[in-house]
C-alpha positions, 0 to 999 in steps of 0.5 A, a space after each residue: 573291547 573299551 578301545 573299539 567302543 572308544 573309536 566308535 564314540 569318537 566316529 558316531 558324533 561325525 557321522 551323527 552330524 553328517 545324518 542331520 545335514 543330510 535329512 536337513 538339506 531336502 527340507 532346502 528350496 534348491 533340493 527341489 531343482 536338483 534333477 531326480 537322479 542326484 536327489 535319489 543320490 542324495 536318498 541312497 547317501 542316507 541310507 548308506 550313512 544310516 548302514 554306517 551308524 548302525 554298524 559303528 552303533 553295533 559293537 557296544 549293543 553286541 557286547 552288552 546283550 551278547 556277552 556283557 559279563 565277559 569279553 570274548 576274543 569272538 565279540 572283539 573279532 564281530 566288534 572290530 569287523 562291525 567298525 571296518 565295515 561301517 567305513 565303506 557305506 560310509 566312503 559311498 555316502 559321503 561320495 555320492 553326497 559329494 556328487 549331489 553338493 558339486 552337482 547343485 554347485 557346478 551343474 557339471 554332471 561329469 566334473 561332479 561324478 569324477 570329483 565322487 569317484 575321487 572322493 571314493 578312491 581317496 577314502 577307500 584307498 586311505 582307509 582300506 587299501 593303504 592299512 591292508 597293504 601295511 598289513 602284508 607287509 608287516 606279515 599280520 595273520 588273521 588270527 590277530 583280534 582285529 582281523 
């Protein structure tokens, strides 16, 4: 259990930075040139790295409330799903940030929505498909504690 609440330690100040730019950047004179599309983008990020920082925030609150006299495999299994859930809305967050900062930059809705999407496919991929492939191929069940 120390090692999952270490990994979120290590996440949560990246993610925390990355909320502060994000609610800074509306208070910018340029938030309002966006067109509305790319600011609701920008709104719907938010949200999504708000998700993430609950869900990485999650296995130490679950842990002290829950079961803070003893660590069950249970509270390892939700703890552990609870910080690989966290990295999707985090890959869409961070994509669609990407649109709106390449969108600001380049005024190319096409250039910045294909540059998102790659972004997406190069998170995702590294953080999901690529661990699960590994996966099968090694043969690991679910029932091991991290599955």
């Amino acid at each position: 259990m120390g090692r999952l609440i270490e990994e979120a330690r290590m996440v949560l100040p990246g993610i925390q930075a990355l909320f502060g730019f994000q609610t800074v950047a509306v208070f910018n004179e340029r938030f309002e040139d966006l067109p509305g599309y790319a600011q609701v983008c920008h709104m719907v990020a938010l949200g999504l790295v708000v998700i993430a920082i609950a869900l990485i925030m999650m296995p130490a609150a679950y842990h002290r409330l829950a079961s803070p006299d003893r660590v069950s495999l249970h509270t390892i299994k939700v703890s552990s799903r609870a910080i690989c859930y966290a990295l999707a809305p985090l890959a869409a967050g961070l994509s669609l940030d990407i649109f709106v900062v390449l969108h600001a930059v380049s005024h190319h809705p096409t250039f910045s929505t294909a540059s998102a999407a790659a972004c997406f496919l190069l998170l995702i991929g590294l953080w999901f498909a690529y661990p699960l492939h590994r996966r099968r191929l090694h043969g690991y069940g679910s029932t091991d504690a991290g599955a």
